[in-house]
VMD Tcl script that draws the C-alpha trace (Angstrom):
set ca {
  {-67.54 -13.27 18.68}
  {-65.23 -14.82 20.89}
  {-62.05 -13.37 19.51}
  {-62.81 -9.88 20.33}
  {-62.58 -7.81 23.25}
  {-62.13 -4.12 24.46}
  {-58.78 -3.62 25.89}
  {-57.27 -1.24 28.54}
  {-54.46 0.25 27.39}
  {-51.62 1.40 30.20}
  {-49.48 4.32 29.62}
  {-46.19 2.82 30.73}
  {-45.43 -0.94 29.51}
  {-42.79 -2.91 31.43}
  {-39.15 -2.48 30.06}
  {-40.54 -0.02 27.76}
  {-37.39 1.31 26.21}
  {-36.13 -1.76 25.51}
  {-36.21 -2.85 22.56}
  {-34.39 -6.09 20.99}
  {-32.35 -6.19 17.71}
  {-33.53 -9.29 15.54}
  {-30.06 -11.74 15.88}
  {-29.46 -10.08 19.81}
  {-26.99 -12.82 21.18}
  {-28.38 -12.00 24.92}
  {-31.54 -10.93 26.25}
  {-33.00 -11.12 29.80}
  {-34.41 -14.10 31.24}
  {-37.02 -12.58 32.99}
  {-38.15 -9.90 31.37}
  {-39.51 -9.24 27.12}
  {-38.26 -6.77 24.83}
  {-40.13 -5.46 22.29}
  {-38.98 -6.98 19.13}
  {-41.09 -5.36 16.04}
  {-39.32 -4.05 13.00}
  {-39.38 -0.12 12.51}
  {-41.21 -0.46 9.47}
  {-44.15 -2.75 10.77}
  {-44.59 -0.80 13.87}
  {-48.01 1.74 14.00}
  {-50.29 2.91 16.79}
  {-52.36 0.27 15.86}
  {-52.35 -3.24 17.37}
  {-49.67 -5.69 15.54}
  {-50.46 -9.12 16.21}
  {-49.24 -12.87 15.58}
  {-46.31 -13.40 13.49}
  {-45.17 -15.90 11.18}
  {-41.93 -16.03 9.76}
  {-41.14 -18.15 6.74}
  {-38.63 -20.91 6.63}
  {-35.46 -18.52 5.39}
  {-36.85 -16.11 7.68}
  {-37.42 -13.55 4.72}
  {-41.38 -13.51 4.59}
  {-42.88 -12.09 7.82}
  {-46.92 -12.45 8.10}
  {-49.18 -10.90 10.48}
  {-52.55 -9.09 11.35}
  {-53.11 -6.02 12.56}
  {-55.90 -4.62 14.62}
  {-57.30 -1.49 15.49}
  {-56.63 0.22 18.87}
  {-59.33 -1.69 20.45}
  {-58.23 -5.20 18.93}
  {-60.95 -5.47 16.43}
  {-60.93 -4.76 12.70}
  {-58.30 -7.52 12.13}
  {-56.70 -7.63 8.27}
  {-53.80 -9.62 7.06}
  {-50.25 -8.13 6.06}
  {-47.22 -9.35 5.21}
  {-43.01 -7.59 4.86}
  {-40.78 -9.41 2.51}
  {-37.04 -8.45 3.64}
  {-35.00 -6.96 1.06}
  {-32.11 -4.91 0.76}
  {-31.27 -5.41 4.67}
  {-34.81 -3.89 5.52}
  {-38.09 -4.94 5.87}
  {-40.30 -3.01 4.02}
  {-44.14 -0.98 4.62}
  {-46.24 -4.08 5.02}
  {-48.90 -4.75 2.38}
  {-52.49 -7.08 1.98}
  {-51.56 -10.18 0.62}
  {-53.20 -10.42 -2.74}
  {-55.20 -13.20 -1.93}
  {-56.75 -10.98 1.30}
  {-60.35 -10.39 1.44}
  {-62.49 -7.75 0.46}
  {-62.10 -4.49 2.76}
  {-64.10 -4.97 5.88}
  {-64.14 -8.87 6.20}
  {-61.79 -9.78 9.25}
  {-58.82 -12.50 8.50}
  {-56.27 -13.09 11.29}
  {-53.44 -15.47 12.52}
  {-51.65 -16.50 9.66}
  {-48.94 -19.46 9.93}
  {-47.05 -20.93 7.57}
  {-46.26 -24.63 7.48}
  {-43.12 -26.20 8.05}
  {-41.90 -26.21 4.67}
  {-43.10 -22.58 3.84}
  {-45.05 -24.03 1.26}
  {-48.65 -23.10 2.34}
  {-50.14 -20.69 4.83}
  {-53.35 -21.12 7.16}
  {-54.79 -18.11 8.95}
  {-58.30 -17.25 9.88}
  {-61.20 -15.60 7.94}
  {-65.11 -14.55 8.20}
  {-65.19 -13.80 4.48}
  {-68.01 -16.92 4.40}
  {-69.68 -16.00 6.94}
  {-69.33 -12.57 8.85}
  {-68.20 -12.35 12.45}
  {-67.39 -15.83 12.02}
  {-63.59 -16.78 11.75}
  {-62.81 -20.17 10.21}
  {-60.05 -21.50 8.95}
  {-58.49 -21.25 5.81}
  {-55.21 -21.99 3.34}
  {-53.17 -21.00 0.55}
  {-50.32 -22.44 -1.11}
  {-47.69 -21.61 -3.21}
  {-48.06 -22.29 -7.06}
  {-44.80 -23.60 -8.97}
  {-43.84 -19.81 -9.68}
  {-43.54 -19.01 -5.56}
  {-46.83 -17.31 -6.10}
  {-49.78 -17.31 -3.40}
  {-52.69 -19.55 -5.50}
  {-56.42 -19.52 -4.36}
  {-57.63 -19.38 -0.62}
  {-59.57 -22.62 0.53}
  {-61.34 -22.91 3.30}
  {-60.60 -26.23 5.20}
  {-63.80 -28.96 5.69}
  {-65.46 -29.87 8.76}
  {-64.89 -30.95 11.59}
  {-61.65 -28.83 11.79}
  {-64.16 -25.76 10.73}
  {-67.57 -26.08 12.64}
  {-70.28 -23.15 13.53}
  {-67.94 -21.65 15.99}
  {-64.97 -19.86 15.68}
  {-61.81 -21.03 15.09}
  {-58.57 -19.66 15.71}
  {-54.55 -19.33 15.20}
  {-53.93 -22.69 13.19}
  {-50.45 -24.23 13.16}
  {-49.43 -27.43 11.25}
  {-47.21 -29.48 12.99}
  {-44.10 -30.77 11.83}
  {-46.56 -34.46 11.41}
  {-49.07 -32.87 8.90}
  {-51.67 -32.92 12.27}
  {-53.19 -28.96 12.79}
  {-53.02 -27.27 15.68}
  {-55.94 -24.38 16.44}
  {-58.33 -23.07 18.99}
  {-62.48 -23.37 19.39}
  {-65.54 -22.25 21.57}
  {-66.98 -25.64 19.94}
  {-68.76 -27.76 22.22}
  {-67.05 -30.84 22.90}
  {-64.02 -29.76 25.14}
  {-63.78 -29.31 28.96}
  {-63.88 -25.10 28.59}
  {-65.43 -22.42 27.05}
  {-62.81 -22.29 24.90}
  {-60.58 -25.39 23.66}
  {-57.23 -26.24 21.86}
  {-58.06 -28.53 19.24}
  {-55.84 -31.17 17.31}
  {-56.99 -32.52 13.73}
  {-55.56 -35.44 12.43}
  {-56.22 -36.31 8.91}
  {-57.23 -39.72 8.36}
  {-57.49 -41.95 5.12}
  {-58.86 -40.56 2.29}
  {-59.97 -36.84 2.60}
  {-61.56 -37.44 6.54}
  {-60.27 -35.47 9.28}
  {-60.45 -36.73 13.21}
  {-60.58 -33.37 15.39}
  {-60.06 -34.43 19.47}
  {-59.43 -31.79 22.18}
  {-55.95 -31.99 23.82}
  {-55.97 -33.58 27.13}
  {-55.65 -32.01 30.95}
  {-53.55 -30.00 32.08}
  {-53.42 -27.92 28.55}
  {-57.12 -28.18 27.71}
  {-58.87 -26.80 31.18}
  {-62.81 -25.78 32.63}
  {-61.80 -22.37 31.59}
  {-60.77 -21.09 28.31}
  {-57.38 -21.97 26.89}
  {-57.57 -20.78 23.05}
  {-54.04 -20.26 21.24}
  {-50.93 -22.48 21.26}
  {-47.82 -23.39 19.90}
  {-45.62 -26.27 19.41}
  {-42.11 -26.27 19.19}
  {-40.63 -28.39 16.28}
  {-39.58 -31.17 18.18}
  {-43.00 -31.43 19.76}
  {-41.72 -31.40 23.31}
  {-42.57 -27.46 24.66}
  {-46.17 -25.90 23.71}
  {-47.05 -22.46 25.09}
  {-50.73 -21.39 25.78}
  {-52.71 -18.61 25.79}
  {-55.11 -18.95 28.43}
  {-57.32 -17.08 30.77}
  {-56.93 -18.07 34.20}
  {-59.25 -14.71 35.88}
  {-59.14 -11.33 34.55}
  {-56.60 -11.47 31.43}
  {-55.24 -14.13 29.15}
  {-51.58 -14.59 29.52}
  {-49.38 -16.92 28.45}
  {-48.29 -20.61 29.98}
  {-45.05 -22.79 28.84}
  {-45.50 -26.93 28.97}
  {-43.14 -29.79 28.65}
  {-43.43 -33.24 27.30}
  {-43.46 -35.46 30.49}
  {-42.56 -38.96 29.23}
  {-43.06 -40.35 32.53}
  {-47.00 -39.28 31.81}
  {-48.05 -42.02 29.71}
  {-51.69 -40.83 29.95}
  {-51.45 -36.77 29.59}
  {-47.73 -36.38 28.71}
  {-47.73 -33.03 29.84}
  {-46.43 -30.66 32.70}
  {-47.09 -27.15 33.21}
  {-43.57 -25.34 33.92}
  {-45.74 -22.13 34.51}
  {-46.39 -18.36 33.04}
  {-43.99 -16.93 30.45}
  {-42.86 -13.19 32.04}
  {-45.08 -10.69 30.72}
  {-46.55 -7.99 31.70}
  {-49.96 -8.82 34.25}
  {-52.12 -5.69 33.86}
  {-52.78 -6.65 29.72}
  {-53.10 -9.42 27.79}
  {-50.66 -11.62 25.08}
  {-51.71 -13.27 22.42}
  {-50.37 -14.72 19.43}
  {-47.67 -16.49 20.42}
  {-44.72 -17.77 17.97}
  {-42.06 -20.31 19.22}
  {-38.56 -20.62 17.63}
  {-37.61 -23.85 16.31}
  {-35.71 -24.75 19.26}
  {-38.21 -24.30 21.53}
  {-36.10 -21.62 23.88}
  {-37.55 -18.06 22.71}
  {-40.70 -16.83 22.48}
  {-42.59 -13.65 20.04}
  {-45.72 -12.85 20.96}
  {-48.42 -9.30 20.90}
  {-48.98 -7.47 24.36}
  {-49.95 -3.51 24.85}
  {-47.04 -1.39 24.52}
  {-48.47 1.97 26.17}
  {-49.76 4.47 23.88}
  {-48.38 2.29 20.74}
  {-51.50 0.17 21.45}
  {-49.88 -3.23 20.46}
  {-46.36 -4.85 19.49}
  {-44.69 -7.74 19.01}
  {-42.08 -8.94 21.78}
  {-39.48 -11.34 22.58}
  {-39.05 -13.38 25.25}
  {-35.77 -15.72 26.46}
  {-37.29 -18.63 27.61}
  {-33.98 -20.58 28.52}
  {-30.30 -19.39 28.70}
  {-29.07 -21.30 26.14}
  {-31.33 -20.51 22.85}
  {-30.99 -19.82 19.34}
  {-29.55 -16.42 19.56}
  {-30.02 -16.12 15.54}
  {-33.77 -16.40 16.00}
  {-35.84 -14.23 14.81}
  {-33.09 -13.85 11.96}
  {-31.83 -10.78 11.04}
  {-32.80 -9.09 7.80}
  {-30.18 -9.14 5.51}
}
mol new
graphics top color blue
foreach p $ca { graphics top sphere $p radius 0.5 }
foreach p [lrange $ca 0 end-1] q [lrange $ca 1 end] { graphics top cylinder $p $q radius 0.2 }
display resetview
């Protein structure tokens, strides 16, 4: 499967004591700080977050030290703490891998990942919230957005349209970012975004800021995948795109998973974190950002 792969892990990450309080008011520009809270963080591998709207739900998946093994969790904040992540109770049986939750932009459903139809094959699936705030009944979403392949890290744009990643054939790479657009009726139209996102090689994760105008990609350009900011170029009439160029992370291991705030302006995101195997970090992406994203628990 494409989603899995065996990771070195290196003893000493880059800025490794720092560490940033959720609500920091500065942070450098150049360099991440790890960001995840005390009570999600194991020697295991924590991976793409998702944080509801009042910032008081916080989803993710964790893997095992050699990124495999995936399984949902999720930490409700309470009493100024987030507390020991659980299995959502719609999860699948033990054993069947489910990974990159999101929630939409009203916090009303949640899409994420899951080979509990067919093993070693993630597609995509979603859950909403009944009229109590409870999670209802998983449903896995129709083709084309599912297909054969695997699918990956889906995100619902603030105009209903779905964001995700596929090894489908059809796009330029191995692996593609994919946008489906539903059409009248219950018909979906899935087309691969255009050059420079989509390349030959394999670009497989993204996000998309709220106002549509940044996306960052994970994408692997030789060795590693790493992470690559883009702006809406309105002089582009055919593309609209430009590549500003690679968020600062570290080179020698990979990121994936990557979380934009609202505004665009900071980044969270999983990379290696020496012998905690993975964590989620935090990354300024220009001067002047929300400094009240992530919010803090309280």
């Amino acid at each position: 499967m494409g989603y899995r792969w065996t990771i070195a892990l290196v003893a000493t990450a880059l800025c490794g004591a720092c560490h940033a309080t959720p609500g920091d008011s500065k942070l450098p520009i150049d360099t991440p700080v790890r960001w995840t809270p005390q009570a999600l963080s194991t020697d295991q591998y924590e991976s793409s977050p998702t944080l509801s709207p009042d910032g008081r739900e916080l989803f993710f998946f964790r893997a095992d030290r050699q990124f495999d093994n995936y399984r949902l969790l999720y930490s409700r904040c309470e009493k100024d703490q987030w507390f020991a992540p659980v299995e959502p109770p719609f999860a699948a049986s033990p054993g069947v891998l489910e990974a990159d939750p999101a929630f939409s932009p009203d916090g009303q459903r949640l899409y994420y990942v899951s080979a509990r139809d067919r093993p070693d094959d993630l597609d995509i699936w979603k859950v909403e919230r009944n009229s109590d705030g409870q999670w209802g009944q998983p449903q896995r979403l129709p083709e084309p957005i599912n297909s054969p392949q695997t699918e990956l890290l889906p995100r619902e744009l603030a105009d209903g349209r779905l964001l995700f990643g596929s090894n489908r054939p059809g796009g330029p790479g191995g692996r593609d970012l994919y946008v489906a657009t539903q059409q009248a009726g219950d018909g979906w139209e899935v087309k691969p975004l255009p050059a420079p996102i989509n390349t030959a090689g394999d670009e497989y994760e993204a996000d998309l800021s709220r106002d549509g105008r940044v996306m960052v990609v994970v994408a692997n350009r030789g060795e590693r995948s790493h992470l690559y900011l883009f702006d809406r170029d309105d002089k582009d009439n055919h593309n609209g795109w430009r590549e500003r160029g690679r968020v600062p992370a570290r080179d020698d291991v990979f990121q994936v998973g990557p979380l934009l705030s609202p505004d665009g302006k900071r980044l969270l995101f999983a990379q290696a974190d020496g012998e905690r195997s993975g964590e989620l970090f935090l990354a300024e992406l220009q001067p002047d950002s929300d400094a009240a994203w992530p919010p803090v628990c309280k």
